[in-house]
N, C-alpha and C positions, 0 to 999 in steps of 0.2 A: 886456423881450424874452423870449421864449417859446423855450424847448429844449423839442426834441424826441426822439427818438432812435429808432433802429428798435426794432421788434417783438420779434427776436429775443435782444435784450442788456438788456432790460428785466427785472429777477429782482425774484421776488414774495416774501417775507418770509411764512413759513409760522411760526404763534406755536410755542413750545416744550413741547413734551406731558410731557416729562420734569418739570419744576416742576409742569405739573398731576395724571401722577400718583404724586407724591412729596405734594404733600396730600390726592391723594384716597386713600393709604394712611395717610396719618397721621392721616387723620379717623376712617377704619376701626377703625384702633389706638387711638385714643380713645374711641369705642363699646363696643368690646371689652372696653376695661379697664372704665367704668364698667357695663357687664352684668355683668363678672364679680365687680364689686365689691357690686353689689346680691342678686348668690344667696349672695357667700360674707362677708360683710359687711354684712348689712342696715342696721345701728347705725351704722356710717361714713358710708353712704347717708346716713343721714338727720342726718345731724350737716350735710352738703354741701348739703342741700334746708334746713334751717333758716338756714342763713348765706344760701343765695340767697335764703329766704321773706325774712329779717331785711333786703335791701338796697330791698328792693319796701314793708315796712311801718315803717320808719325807723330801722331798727338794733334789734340785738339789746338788749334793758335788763333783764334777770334771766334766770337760767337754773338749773334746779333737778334733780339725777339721784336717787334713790332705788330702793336694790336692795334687795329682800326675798322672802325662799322663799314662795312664792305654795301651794305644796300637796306633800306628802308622798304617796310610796306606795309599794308592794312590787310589785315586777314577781318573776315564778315563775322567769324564768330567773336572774335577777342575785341574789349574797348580799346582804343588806341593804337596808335603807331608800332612797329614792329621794327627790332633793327636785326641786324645780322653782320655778328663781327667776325670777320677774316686774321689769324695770326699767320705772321710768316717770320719762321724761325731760318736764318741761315748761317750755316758753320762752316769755315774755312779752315781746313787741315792742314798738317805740315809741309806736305809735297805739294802744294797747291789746287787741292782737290776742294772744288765749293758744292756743299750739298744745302738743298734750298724744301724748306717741309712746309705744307700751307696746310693751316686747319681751320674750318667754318664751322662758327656755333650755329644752335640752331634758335629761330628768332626768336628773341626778350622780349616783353615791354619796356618802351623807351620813353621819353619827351623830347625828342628830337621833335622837325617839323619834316613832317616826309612829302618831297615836291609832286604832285599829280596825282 
């Protein structure tokens, strides 16, 4: 048997905008964060881009970081020697895939002896 009912007591169910945009803020604020993660963080960045590379090439299976002063110099303004350390992080994946990421600080005071 078929119900009907009139025209005017019929209510139409409009979806809830509020749940949509309470993610489309929380997706924002997820953007956000990882932008600002990537100017003020590069290093973290790419720690988050190697664990995602690593689920795409079979997992991570060695992983290697090495920090060493890449170059000395004297800037006119600052007392003393300046150094500038170079990291190179490189991670060897399951399939054999070697991804190699170099970051340069920018120069410290040091006491190193800087030659010239």
């Amino acid at each position: 048997m078929v119900r009907s009912s009139p025209l005017n007591s019929m209510q139409i169910k409009t979806p809830n905008l509020k749940i949509f945009f309470v993610f489309v803020f929380i997706a924002i604020l997820i953007c956000g964060m990882l932008l600002g993660i990537s100017f003020l963080a590069p290093s973290r960045l790419a720690l988050v881009q190697e664990h995602m590379l690593g689920v795409l090439h079979g997992g991570i299976v060695d992983q290697q970081e090495d920090v060493y002063v890449d170059g000395c110099a004297r800037i006119s303004d600052v007392d003393g020697p300046q150094a500038v350390t170079r990291t190179t992080r490189t991670t060897v994946f399951g399939d054999g895939t070697i991804l190699t990421v170099m970051f340069t600080s920018p120069p410290t005071p040091t006491n190193v002896q800087c030659n010239g």
